[in-house]
N, C-alpha and C positions, 0 to 999 in steps of 0.2 A: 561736348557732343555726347552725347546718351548710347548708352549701350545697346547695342543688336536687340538684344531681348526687352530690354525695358522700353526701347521705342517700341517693338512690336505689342508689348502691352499696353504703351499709353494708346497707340492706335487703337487696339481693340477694345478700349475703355470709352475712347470718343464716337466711335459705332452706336457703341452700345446706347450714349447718350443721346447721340442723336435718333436710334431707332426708338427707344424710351420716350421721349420728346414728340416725335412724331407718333407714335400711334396709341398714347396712352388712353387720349377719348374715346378712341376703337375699342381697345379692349376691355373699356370700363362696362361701354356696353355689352359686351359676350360673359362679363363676368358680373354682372349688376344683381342677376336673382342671386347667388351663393352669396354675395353684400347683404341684400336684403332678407335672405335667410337666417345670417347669421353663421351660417355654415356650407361650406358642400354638400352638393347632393350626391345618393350612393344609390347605389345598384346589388340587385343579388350578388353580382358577380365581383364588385369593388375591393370587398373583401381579401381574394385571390391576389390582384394588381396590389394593392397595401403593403401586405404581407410579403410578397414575391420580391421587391422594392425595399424596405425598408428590414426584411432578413436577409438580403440579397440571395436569395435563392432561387432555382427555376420551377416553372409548374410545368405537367405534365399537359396542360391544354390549354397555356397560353405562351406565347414567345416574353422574352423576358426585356424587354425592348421599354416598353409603356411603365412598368415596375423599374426602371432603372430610371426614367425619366421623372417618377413621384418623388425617389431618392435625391435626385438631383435637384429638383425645385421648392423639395416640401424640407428643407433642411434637417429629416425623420423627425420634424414634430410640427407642421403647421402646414397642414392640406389645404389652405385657402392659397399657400405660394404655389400649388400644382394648379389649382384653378386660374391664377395671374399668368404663370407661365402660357398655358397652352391658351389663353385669352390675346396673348399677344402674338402667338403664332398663330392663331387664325385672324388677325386682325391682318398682319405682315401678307399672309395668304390670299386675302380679298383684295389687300392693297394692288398687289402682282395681277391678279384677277381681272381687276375692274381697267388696271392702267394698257389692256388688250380693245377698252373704250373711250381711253383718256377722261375717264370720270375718277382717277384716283387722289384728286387735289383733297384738304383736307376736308373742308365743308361739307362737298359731297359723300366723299367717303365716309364723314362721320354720320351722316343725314341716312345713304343708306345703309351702313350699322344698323343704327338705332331702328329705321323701320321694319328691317331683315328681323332683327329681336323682338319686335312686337309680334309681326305676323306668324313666324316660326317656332320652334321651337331651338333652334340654332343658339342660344343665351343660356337656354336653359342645356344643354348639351354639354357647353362648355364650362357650366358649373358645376358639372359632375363625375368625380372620379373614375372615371372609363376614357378609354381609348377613342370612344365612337367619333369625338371632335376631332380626332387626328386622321381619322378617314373623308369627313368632309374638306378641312383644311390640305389635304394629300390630291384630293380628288380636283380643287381650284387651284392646285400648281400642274393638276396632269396636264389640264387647260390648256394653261399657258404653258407648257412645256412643247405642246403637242403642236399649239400654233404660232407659237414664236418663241422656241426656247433658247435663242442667244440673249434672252431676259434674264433667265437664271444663273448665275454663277456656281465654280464650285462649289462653294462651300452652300450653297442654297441647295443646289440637288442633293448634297449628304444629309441636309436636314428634310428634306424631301423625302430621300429614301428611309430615312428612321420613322418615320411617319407612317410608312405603307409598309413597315415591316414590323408596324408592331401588334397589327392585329391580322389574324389568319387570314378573315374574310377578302384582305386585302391586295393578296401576294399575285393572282390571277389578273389584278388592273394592273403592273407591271408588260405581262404581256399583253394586255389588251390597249396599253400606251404604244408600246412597242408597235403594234401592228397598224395603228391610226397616224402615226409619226412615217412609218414607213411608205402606206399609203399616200401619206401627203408628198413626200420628198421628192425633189425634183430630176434625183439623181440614189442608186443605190449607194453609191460612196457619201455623200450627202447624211442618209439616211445612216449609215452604220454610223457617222461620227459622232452626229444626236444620240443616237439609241447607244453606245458607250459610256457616254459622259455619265449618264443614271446607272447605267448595269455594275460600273465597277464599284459607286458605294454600297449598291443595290447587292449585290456577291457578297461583298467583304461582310455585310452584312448577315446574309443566307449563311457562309460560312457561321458565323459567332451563334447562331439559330441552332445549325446541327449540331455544333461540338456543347453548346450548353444541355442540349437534348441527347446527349452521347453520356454526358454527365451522366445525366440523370436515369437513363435507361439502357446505356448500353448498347445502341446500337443508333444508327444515323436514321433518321424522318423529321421531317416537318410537324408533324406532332406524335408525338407520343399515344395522346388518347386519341386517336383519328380513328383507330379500329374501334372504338367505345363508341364514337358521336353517332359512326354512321349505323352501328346496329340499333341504338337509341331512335335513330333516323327511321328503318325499317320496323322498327315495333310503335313507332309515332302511327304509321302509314297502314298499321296490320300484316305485311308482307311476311316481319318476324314471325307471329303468328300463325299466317295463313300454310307457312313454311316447314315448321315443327308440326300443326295440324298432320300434314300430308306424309312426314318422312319418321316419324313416331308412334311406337317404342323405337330407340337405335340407340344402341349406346356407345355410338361412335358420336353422334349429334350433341354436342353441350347444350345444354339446358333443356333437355328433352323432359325430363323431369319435371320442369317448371309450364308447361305448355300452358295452362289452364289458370295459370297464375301469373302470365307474362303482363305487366301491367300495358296500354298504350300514354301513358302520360312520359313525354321526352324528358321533364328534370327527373320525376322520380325511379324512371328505367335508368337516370345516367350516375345517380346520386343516394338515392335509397341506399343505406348501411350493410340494410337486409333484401336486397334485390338481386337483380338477373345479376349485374356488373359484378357483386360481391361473389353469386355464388360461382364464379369463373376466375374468383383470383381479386377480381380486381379490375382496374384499367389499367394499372402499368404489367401487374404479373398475368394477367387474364389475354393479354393481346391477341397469341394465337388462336385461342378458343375463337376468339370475337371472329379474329379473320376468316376461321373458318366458315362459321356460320355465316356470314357474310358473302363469302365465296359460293355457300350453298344457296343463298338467297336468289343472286346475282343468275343464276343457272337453273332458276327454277321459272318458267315464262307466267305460271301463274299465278306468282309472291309478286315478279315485277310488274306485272299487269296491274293491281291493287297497288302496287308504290307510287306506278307513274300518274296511274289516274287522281291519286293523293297530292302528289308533291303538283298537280297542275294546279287544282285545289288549292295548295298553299299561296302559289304562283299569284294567282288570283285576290288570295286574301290580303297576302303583303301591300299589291300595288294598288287595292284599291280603300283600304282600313289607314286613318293617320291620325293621330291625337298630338296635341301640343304638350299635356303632360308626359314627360317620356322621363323611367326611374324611377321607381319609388323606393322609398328603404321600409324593410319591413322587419321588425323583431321577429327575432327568431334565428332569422338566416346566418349561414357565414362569414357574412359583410359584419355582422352587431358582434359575434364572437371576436372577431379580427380586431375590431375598432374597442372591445373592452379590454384584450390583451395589449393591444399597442400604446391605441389611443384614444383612451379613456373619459378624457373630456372634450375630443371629438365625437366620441357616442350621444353624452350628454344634448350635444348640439342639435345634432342630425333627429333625436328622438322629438326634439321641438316641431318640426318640421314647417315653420312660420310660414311658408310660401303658402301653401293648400289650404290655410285661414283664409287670405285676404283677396286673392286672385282668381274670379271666375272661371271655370273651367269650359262650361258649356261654351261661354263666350271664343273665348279664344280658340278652341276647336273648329267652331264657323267660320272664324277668321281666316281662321289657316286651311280650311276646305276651299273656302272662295279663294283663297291666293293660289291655294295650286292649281285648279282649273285657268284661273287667269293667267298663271305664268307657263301653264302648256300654252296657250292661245299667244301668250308675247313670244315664245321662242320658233312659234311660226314664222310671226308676224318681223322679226329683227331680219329673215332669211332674206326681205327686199329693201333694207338698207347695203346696200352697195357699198355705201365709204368705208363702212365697218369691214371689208376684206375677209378672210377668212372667219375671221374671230363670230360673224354671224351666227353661224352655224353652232355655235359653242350652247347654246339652249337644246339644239336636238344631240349634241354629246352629250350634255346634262340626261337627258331622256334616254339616251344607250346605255350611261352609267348605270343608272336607276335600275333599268331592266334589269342589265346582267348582278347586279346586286342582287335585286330581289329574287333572280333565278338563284343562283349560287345560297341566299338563306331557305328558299325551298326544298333546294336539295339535300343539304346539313343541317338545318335547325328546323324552329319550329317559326310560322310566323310571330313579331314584337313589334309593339309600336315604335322601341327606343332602336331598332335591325335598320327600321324604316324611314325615318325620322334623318340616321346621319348622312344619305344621300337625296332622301326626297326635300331636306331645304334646300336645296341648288334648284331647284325647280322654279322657285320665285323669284331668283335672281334675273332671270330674263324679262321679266314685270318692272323689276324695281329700271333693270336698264334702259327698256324702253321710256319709263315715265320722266329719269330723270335727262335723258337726254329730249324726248321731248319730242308734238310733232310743231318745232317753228320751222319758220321757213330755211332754216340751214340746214335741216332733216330732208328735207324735204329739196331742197336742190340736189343735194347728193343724190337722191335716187337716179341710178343710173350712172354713175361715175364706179369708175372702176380701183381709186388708189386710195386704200386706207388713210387713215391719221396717221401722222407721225408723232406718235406721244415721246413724254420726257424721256433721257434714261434712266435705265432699272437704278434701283435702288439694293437693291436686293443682296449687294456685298453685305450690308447692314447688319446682319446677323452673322 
């Protein structure tokens, strides 16, 4: 007889093979452009995650969550194992997803993969060094959390909650799970038990966020540079400006000085050497400056009047701008410093940049225009299938997600295709659901029946 621990490792080795087994054609597709590149794709911001990861260090304006997870998959020398990895957690994630249709067997599942990465940009996401895949893959377990979460297992929600804890943007669908769980529940004790099962990895995790940010600066927040984004924010929108205009000379006012000189471009007010940011310190030693200003913004009705009517503006641009290419890596930046100190013949790679030879762009932007019209129009249309139970409805959650997304990057950033892109593909998933289920006539008897499928059990221990 095997020992306590070595059984519980052969177990965990047979999981593993079996989840391996089962979704490896899923993830080949989410990870096929970085194949076919030759390399990962990167981001301005890739750099930061790299770095953060592979020094084990924390930054100032990102959680250190996603940089411990490059660590863990990229063995600190082969970024193509970070692209595998989180290829098989959003494959694991659709599986869960879809089996809320019982369209999770392999065929389909792998059928719609493959056309989800054509139409989208969802492949190309997952081939790129950033977080943003782990907010779409976070966002189709909130799904299924939200509408049948005796699906998930422990150990699924801690990977769950690592997922939505590892970029900022994210920490707000937390409670906006919470709130849609609650609404659903049949009962408030009910409802508290659900919404526990996530909070406590969800905390433990919040916890390890402040005190690595404690670390780093001395004092407990959620970010560090949060006073930095949001004045970046107000000098994007003119408010900064408009603001100093009105309360200058004062030499209680930071950056009074600089009125005339305040640029509105969001990276260069956040990142210039020689900018607002530096001349205040900084973003870690600058903070209270920022806050102030900030404060004075916030109390000024006609700095916020020019913010609001900007950030609606944004609102606007986010949800209705989408491009398939989403990422580019561009010399110069960051990301190229980072990758020649680290890894050096992952620069080499990434400077090839083979995809944007061979693969029409125009095309596939059409593509992906017509699939998201169409996939609002199927998350309508899935609401008078009846069999499908609650889980209908899961297209116009996709469509709230979206929203509050793209509000939440209007308010803090600037509009991006790549902001946009990791919840607006869930948009097509209610197309693909419609088509592969079909209208035969078993669609169509159902209408008007009130008791879902009963699909297989979760698998979901698996990981």
């Amino acid at each position: 007889m095997l020992p306590t621990g070595v059984s519980v490792f052969c177990g965990m080795l047979t999981e593993l093979r079996s989840f391996v087994f089962r979704l490896w054609p899923v993830a080949l597709c989410f990870a096929l452009p970085a194949l076919l590149n030759l390399s990962p794709f990167y981001d301005y911001d890739s750099g930061d995650y790299i770095y953060t990861g592979l020094r084990l260090s924390s930054s100032l304006s990102r959680p250190p969550f996603y940089g411990l997870f490059i660590l863990l998959s990229s063995g600190m020398l082969l970024l193509m194992g970070t692209v595998v990895a989180q290829s098989f957690l959003l494959a694991w994630s659709l599986e869960e997803f879809l089996r809320l249709f019982d369209l999770h067997k392999r065929p389909t599942l792998l059928a719609i993969a493959a056309i989800w990465s054509v139409l989208t940009p969802i492949a190309r996401l997952s081939s790129q060094i950033m977080p943003d895949v782990f907010c779409t893959a976070f966002l189709l377990l909130m799904c299924v959390w939200i509408y049948s979460p005796d699906r998930l297992s422990s150990k699924a929600l801690w990977v769950m909650a690592f997922m939505g804890m590892s970029h900022n943007a994210l920490l707000p669908f937390f409670a906006v799970g919470a709130l849609f769980q609650w609404l659903r529940a049949k009962s408030w004790r009910q409802s508290l038990m659900t919404i526990r099962a996530l909070a406590i990895p969800a905390l433990v995790l919040l916890v390890v966020l402040l005190g690595a940010n404690y670390g780093k600066v001395k004092r407990l927040t959620m970010s560090p540079a949060g006073s930095g984004f949001q004045a970046a924010k107000f000098a994007h929108t003119g408010a900064l400006q408009s603001y100093l205009e009105q309360n200058c000379p004062n030499e209680q006012i930071p950056l009074c000085h600089l009125k005339d000189s305040i640029p509105k471009d969001f990276n260069t007010f956040l990142w210039s050497s020689n900018g607002a940011i530096h001349a205040v310190g900084g973003i870690r030693d600058g903070w209270k400056a920022l806050e102030q200003i900030n404060q004075g913004i916030r109390s000024t009705p006609e700095a916020m009047q020019i913010h609001w009517n900007h950030v609606l503006n944004d609102f606007t641009y986010q949800c209705m701008h989408h491009n398939w290419i989403v990422g580019v890596y561009v010399p110069g930046t960051n990301t190229e410093h980072i990758l020649n100190l680290l890894l050096p013949l992952h620069k080499k790679a990434a400077e090839q940049n083979l995809w944007n030879r061979f693969f029409p762009a125009d095309l596939l932007n059409i593509m992906y225009g017509i699939a998201l019209v169409l996939g609002f129009l199927a998350s309508v249309m899935l609401l008078v299938i009846r069999r499908l139970g609650a889980a209908r409805y899961s297209g116009l959650l996709f469509i709230a997600f979206a929203l509050i997304h793209h509000g939440l990057v209007a308010l803090y950033s600037i509009p991006d295709n790549r902001l946009a892109a990791r919840v607006s593909v869930l948009l097509v998933l209610p197309l693909l659901i419609l088509v592969f289920r079909g209208f035969s006539s078993k669609v169509k008897s159902a209408y008007g029946e009130d008791q879902p499928p009963q699909p297989e059990p979760s698998r979901a221990d698996a990981i």
